[in-house]
PAMAR-16719 format. One record per residue: residue in three letters; y, z, x of N, C-alpha, C in turn. Coordinates in nm, 2 decimals. Atoms other than C-alpha are relative to their C-alpha. Example, Ala and Ser with C-alpha at 12.3 -4.5 7.8 and 13.67 -1.06 7.14 Angstrom:
# residues 2
{'ALA', {-0.12, 0.00, 0.09}, {-0.45, 0.78, 1.23}, {0.12, 0.00, 0.09}}
{'SER', {-0.11, 0.00, -0.09}, {-0.11, 0.71, 1.37}, {0.11, 0.08, -0.08}}
# end
This chain:
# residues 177
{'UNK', {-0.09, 0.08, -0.07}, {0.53, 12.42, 8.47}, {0.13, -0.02, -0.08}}
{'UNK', {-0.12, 0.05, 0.10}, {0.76, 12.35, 8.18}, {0.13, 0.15, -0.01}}
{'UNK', {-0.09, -0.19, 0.01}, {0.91, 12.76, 8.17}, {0.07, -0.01, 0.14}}
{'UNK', {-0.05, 0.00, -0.13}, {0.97, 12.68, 8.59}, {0.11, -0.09, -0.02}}
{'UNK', {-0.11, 0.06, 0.05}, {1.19, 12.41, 8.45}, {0.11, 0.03, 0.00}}
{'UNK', {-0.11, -0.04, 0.11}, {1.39, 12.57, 8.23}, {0.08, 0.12, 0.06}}
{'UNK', {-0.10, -0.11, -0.05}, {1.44, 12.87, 8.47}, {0.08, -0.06, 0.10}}
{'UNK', {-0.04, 0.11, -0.14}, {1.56, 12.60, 8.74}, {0.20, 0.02, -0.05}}
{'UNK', {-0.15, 0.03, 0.11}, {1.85, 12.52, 8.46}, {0.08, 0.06, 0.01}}
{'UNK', {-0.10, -0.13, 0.05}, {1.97, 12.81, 8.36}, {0.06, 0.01, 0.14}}
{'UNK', {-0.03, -0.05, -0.11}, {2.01, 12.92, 8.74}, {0.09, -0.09, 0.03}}
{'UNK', {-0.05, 0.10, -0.06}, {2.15, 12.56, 8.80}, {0.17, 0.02, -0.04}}
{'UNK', {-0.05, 0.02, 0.04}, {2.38, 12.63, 8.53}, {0.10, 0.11, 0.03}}
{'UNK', {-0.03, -0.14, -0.02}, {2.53, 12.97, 8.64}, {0.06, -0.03, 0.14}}
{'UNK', {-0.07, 0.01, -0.13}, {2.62, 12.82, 8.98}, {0.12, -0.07, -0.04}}
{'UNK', {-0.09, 0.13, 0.05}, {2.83, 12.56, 8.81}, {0.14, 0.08, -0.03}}
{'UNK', {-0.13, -0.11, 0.10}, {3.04, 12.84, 8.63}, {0.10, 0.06, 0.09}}
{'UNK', {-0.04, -0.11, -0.06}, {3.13, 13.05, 8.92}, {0.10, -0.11, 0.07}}
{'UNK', {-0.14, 0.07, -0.04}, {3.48, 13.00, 9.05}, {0.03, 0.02, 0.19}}
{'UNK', {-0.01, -0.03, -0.19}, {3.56, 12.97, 9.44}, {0.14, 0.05, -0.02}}
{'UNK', {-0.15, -0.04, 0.02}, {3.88, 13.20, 9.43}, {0.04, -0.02, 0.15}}
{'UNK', {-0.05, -0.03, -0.18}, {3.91, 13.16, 9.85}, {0.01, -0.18, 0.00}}
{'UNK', {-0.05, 0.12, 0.00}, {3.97, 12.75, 9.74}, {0.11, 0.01, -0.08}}
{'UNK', {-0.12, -0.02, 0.04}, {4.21, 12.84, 9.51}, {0.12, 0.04, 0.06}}
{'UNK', {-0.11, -0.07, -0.06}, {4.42, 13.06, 9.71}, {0.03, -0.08, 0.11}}
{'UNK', {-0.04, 0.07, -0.13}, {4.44, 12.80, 10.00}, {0.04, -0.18, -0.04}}
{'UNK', {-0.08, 0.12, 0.07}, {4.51, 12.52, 9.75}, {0.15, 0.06, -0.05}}
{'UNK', {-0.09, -0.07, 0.05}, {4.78, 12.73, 9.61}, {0.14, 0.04, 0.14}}
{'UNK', {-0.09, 0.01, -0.13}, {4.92, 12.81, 9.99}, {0.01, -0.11, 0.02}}
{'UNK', {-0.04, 0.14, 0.00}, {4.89, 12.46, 10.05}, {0.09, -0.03, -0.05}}
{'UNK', {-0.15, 0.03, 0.11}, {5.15, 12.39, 9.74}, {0.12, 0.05, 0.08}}
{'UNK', {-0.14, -0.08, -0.02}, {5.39, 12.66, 9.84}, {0.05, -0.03, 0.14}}
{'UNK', {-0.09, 0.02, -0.13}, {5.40, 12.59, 10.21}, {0.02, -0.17, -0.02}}
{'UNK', {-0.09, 0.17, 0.06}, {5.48, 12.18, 10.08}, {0.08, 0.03, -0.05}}
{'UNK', {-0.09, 0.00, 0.12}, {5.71, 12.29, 9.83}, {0.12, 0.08, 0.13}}
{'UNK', {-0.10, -0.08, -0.16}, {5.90, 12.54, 10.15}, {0.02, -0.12, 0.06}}
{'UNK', {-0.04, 0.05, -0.13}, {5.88, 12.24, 10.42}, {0.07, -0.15, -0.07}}
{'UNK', {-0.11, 0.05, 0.09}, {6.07, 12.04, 10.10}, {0.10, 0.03, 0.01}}
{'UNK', {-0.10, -0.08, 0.05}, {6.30, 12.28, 10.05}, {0.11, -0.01, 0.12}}
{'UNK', {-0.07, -0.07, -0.13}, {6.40, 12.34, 10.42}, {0.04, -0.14, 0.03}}
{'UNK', {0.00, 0.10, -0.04}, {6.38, 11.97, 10.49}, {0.13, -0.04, -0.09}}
{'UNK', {-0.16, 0.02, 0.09}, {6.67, 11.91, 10.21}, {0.12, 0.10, 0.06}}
{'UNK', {-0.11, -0.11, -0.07}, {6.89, 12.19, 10.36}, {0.02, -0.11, 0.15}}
{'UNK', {-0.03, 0.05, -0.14}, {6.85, 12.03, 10.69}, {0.06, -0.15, 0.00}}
{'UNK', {-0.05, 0.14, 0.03}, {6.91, 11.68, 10.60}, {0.13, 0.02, -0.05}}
{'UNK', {-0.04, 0.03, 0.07}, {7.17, 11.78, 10.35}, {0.14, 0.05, 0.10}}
{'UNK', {-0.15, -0.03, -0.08}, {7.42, 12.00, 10.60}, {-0.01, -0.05, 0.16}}
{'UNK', {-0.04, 0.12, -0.08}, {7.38, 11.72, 10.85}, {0.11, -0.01, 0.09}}
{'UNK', {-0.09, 0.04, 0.00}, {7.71, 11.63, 10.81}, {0.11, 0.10, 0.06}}
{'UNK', {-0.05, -0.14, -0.03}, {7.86, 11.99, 10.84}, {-0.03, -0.01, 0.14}}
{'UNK', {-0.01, 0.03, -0.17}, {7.71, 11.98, 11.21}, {0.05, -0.11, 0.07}}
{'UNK', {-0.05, 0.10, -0.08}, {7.82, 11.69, 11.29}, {0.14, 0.00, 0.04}}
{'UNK', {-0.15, -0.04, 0.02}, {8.17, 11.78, 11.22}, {0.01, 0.10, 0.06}}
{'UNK', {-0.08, -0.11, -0.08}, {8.19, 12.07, 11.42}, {-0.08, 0.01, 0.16}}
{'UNK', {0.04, 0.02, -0.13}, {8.01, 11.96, 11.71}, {0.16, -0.11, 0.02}}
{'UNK', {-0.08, 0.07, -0.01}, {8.29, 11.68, 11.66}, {0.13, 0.08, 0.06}}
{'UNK', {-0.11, -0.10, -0.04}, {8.57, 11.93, 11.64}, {-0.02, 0.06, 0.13}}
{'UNK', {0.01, -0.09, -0.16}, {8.44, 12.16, 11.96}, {0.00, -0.13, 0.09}}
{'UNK', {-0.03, 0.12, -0.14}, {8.44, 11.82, 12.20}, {0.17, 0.00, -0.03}}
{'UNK', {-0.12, 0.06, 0.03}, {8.78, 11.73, 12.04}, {0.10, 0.15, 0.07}}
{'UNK', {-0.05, -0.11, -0.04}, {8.93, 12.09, 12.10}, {-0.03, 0.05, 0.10}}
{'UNK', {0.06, -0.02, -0.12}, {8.75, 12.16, 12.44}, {0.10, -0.10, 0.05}}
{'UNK', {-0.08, 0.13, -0.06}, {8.92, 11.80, 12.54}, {0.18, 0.02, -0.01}}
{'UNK', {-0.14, 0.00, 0.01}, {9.32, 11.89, 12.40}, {0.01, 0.13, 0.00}}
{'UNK', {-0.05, -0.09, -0.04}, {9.34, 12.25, 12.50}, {-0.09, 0.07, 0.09}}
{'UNK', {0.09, -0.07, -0.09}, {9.19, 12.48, 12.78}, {-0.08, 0.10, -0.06}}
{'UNK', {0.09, -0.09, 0.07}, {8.98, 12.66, 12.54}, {-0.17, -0.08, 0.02}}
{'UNK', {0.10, 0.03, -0.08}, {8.60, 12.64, 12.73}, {-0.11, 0.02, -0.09}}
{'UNK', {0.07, -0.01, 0.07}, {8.40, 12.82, 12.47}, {0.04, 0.07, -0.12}}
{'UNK', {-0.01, -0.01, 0.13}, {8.39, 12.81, 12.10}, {-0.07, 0.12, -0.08}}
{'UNK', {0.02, -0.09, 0.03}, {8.34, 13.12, 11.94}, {-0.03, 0.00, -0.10}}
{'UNK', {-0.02, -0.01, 0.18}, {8.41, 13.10, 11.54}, {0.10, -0.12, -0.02}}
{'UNK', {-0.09, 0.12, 0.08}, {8.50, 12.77, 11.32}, {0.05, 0.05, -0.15}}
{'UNK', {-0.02, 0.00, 0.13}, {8.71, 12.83, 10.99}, {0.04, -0.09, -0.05}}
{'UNK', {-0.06, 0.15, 0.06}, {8.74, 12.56, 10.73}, {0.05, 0.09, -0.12}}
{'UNK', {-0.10, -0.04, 0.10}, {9.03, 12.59, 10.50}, {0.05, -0.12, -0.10}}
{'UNK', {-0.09, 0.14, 0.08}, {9.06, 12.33, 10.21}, {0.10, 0.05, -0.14}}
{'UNK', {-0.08, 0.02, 0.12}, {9.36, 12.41, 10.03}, {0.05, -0.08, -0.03}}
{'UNK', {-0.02, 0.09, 0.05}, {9.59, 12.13, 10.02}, {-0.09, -0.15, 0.06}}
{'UNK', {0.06, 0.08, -0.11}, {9.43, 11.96, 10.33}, {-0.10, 0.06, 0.05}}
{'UNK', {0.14, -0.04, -0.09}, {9.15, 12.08, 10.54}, {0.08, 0.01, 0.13}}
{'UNK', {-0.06, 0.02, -0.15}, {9.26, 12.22, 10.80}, {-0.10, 0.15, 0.12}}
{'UNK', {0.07, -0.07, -0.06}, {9.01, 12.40, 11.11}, {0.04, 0.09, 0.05}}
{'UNK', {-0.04, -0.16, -0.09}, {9.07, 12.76, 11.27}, {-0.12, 0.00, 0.12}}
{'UNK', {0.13, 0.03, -0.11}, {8.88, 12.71, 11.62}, {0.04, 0.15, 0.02}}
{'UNK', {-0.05, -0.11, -0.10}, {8.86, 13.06, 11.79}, {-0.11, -0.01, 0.15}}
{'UNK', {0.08, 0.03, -0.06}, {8.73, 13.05, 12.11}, {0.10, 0.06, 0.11}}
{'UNK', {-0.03, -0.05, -0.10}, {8.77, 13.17, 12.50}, {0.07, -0.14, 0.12}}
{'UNK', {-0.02, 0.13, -0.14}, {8.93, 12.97, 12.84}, {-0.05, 0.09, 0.10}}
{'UNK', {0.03, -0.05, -0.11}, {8.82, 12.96, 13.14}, {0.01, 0.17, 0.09}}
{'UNK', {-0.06, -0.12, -0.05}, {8.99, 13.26, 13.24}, {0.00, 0.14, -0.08}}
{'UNK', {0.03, -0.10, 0.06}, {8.88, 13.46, 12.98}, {0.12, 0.09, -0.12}}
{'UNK', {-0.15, 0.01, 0.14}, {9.22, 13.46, 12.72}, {-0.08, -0.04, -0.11}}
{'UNK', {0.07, -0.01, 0.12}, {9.10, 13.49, 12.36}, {0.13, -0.14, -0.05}}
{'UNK', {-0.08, 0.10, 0.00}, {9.28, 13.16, 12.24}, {-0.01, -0.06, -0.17}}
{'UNK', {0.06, 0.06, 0.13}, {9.29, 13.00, 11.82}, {0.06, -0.16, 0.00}}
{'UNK', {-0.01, 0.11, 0.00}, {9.34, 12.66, 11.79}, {-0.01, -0.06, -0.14}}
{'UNK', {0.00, 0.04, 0.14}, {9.47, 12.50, 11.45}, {0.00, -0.16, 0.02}}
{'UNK', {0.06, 0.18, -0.01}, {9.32, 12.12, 11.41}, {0.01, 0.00, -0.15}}
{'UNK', {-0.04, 0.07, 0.13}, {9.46, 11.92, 11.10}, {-0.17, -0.10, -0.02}}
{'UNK', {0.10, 0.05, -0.02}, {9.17, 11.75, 10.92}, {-0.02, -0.18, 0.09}}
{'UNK', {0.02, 0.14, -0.09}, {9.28, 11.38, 11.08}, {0.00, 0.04, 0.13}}
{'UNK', {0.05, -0.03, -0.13}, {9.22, 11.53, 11.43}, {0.10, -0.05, 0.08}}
{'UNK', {-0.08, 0.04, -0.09}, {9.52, 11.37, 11.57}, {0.11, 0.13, 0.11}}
{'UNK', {-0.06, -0.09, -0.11}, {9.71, 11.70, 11.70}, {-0.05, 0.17, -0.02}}
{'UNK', {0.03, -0.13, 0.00}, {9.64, 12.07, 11.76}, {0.07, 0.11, 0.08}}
{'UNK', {-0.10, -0.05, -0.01}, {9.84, 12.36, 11.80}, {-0.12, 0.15, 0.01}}
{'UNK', {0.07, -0.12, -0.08}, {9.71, 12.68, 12.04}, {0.07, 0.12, 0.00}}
{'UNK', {-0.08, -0.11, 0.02}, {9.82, 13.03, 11.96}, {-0.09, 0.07, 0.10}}
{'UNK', {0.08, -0.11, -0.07}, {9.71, 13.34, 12.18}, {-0.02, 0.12, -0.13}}
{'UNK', {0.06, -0.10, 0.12}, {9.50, 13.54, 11.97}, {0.02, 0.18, 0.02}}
{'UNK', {0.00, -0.13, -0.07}, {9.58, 13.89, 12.18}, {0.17, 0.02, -0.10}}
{'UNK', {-0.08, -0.04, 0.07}, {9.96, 13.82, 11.99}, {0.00, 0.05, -0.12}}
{'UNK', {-0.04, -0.06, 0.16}, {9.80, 13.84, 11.65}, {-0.10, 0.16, -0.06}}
{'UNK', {0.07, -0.11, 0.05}, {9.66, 14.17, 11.44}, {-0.22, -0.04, 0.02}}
{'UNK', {0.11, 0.01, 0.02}, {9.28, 14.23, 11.52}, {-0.12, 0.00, -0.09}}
{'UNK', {0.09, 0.04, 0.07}, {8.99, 14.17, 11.31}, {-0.02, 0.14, -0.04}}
{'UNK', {-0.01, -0.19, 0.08}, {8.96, 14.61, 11.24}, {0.14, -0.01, -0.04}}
{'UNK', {-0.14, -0.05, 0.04}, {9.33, 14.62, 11.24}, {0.00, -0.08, -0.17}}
{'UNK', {-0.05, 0.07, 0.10}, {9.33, 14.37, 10.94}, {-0.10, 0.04, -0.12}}
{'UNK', {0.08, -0.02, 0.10}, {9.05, 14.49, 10.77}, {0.01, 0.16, -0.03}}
{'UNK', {-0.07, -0.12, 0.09}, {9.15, 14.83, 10.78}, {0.15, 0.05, -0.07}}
{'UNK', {-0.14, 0.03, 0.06}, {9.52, 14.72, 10.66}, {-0.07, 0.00, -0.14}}
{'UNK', {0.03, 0.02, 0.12}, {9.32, 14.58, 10.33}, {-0.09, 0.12, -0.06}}
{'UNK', {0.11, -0.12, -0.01}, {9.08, 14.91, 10.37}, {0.10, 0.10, -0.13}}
{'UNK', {-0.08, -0.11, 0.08}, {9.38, 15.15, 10.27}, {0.10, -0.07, -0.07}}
{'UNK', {-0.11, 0.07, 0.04}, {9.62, 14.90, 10.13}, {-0.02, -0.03, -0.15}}
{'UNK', {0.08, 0.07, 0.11}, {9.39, 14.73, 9.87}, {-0.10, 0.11, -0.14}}
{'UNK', {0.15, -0.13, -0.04}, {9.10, 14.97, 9.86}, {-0.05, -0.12, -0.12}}
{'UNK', {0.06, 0.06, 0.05}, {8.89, 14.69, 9.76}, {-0.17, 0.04, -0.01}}
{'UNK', {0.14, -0.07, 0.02}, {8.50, 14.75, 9.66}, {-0.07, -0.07, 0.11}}
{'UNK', {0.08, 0.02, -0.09}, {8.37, 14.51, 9.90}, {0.08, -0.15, 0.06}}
{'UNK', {-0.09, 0.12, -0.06}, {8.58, 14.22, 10.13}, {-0.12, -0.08, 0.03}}
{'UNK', {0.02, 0.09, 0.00}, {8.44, 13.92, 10.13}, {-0.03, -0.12, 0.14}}
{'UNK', {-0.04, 0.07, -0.12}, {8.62, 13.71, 10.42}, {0.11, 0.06, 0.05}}
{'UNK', {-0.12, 0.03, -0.08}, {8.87, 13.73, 10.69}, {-0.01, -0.08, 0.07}}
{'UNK', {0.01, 0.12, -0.08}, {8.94, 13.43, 10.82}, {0.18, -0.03, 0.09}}
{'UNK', {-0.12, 0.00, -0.10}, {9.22, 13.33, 11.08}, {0.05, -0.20, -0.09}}
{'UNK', {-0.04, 0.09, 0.08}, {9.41, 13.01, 10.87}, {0.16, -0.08, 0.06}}
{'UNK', {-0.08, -0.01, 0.02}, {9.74, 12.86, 10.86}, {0.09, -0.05, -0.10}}
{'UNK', {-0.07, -0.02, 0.11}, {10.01, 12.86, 10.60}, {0.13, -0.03, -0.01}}
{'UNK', {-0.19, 0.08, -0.02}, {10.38, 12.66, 10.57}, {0.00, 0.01, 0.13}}
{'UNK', {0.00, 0.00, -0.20}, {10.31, 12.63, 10.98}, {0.02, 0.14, 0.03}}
{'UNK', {-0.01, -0.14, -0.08}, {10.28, 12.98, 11.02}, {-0.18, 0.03, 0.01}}
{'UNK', {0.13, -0.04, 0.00}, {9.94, 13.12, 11.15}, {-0.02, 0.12, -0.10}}
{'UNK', {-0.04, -0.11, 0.04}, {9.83, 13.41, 10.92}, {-0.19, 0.03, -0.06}}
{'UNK', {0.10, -0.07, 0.03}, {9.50, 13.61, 10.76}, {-0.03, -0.08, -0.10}}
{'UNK', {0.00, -0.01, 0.14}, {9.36, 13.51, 10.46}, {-0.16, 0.05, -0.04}}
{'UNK', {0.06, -0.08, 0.07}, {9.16, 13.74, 10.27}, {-0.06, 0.00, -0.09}}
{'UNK', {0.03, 0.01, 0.09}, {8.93, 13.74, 10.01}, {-0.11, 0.13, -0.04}}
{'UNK', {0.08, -0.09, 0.04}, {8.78, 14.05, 9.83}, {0.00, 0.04, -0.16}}
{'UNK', {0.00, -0.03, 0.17}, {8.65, 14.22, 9.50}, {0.06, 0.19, -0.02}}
{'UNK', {-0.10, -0.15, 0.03}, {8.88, 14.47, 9.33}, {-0.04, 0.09, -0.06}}
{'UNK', {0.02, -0.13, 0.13}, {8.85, 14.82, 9.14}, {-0.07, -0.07, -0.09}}
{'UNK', {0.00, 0.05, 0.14}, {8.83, 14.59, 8.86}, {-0.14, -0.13, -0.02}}
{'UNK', {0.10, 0.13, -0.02}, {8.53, 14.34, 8.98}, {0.05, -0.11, 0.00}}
{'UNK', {-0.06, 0.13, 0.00}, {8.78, 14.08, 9.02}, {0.00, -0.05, 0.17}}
{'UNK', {0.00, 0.03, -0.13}, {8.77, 13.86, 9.28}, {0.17, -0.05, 0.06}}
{'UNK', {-0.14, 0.02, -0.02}, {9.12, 13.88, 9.50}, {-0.01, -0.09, 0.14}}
{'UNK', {0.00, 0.12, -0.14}, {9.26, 13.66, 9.76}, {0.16, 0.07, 0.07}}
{'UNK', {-0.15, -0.12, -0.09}, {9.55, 13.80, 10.01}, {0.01, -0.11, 0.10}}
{'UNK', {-0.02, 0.05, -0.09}, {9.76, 13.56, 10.25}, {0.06, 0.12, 0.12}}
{'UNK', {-0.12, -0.08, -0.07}, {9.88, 13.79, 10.56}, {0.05, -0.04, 0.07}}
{'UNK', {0.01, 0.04, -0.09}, {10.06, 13.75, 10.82}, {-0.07, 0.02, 0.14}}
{'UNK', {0.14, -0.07, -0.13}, {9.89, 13.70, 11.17}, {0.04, 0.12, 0.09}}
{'UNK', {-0.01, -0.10, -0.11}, {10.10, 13.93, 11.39}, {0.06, 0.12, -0.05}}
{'UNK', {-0.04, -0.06, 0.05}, {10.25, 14.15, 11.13}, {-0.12, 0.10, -0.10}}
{'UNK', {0.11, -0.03, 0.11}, {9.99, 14.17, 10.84}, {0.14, 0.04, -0.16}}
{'UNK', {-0.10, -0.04, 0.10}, {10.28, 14.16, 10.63}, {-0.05, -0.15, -0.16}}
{'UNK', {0.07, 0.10, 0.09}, {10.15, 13.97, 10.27}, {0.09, -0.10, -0.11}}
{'UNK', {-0.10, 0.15, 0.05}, {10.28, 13.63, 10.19}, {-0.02, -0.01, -0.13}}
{'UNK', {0.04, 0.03, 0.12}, {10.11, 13.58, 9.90}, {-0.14, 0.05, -0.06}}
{'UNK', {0.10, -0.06, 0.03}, {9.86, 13.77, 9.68}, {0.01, -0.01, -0.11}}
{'UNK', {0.09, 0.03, 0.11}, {9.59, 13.65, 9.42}, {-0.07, 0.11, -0.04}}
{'UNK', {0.12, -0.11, 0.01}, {9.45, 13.90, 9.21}, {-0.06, -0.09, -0.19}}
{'UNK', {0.09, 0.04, 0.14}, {9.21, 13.82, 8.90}, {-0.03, -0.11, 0.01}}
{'UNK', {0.04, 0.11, -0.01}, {9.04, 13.49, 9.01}, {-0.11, -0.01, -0.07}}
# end
């Protein structure tokens, strides 16, 4: 009786040892998908503010010019903040819309007058001959509408290029940032 014991033990003791690797791995997903619905839940919370602001902008710009739908927002904080709405009217005219950040007035160019989004990118293509462009964004500059540019050079430097909008002729250009 005493040997049935002792083999009870041993056996008892051998279950004790053995590792559940299929609770690990679902404790372990557990963590990671908490630690993700963290992660995402701060992003979401954190650019908030960001949508609120450009839901704000598209009512405000919808309401002071006949531009119907909003296409592409650019924010430009040089000295001020100031928005690049692009967007369509009713009637199907490509239309940009420059909104200062106090929202009080806004000023509607036709986008058909200025250089296109290839034209400008292949102005900087053979002009520049940058390794890889960055941005083009539609901006404006001493009250003129115009390009502004940002890419990295021959040299791994990051450049910046003001152009103009209907010309592409270059106002001002940053190289080695």
């Amino acid at each position: 009786m005493m040997q049935f014991k002792n083999d009870i033990r041993i056996r008892h003791r051998q279950k004790q040892r053995r590792v559940h690797w299929a609770r690990i791995w679902f404790i372990s997903a557990g963590i990671v998908i908490l630690i993700s619905a963290l992660v995402l839940g701060y992003f979401y919370i954190s650019l908030s503010p960001m949508r609120h602001d450009e839901a704000r902008l598209q009512r405000f710009v919808k309401a002071k010019t006949d531009i119907a739908t909003v296409q592409q927002i650019n924010v430009d904080y040089r000295q001020k903040t100031t928005y690049a709405v692009t967007g369509t009217t009713a009637t199907g005219k490509q239309k940009v819309a420059i909104v200062q950040d106090d929202m009080k007035q806004v000023k509607t160019y036709d986008r058909r007058d200025g250089l296109s989004n290839q034209k400008v990118r292949q102005l900087i293509l053979t002009k520049y001959k940058p390794k890889k462009i960055y941005s083009v964004n539609i901006s404006e500059y001493k009250n003129t509408l115009v390009w502004e540019v940002s890419y990295k050079g021959q040299n791994n430097d990051l450049n910046y290029i003001t152009l103009d909008f209907k010309t592409g002729q270059s106002y001002r250009v940053i190289n080695g940032l």
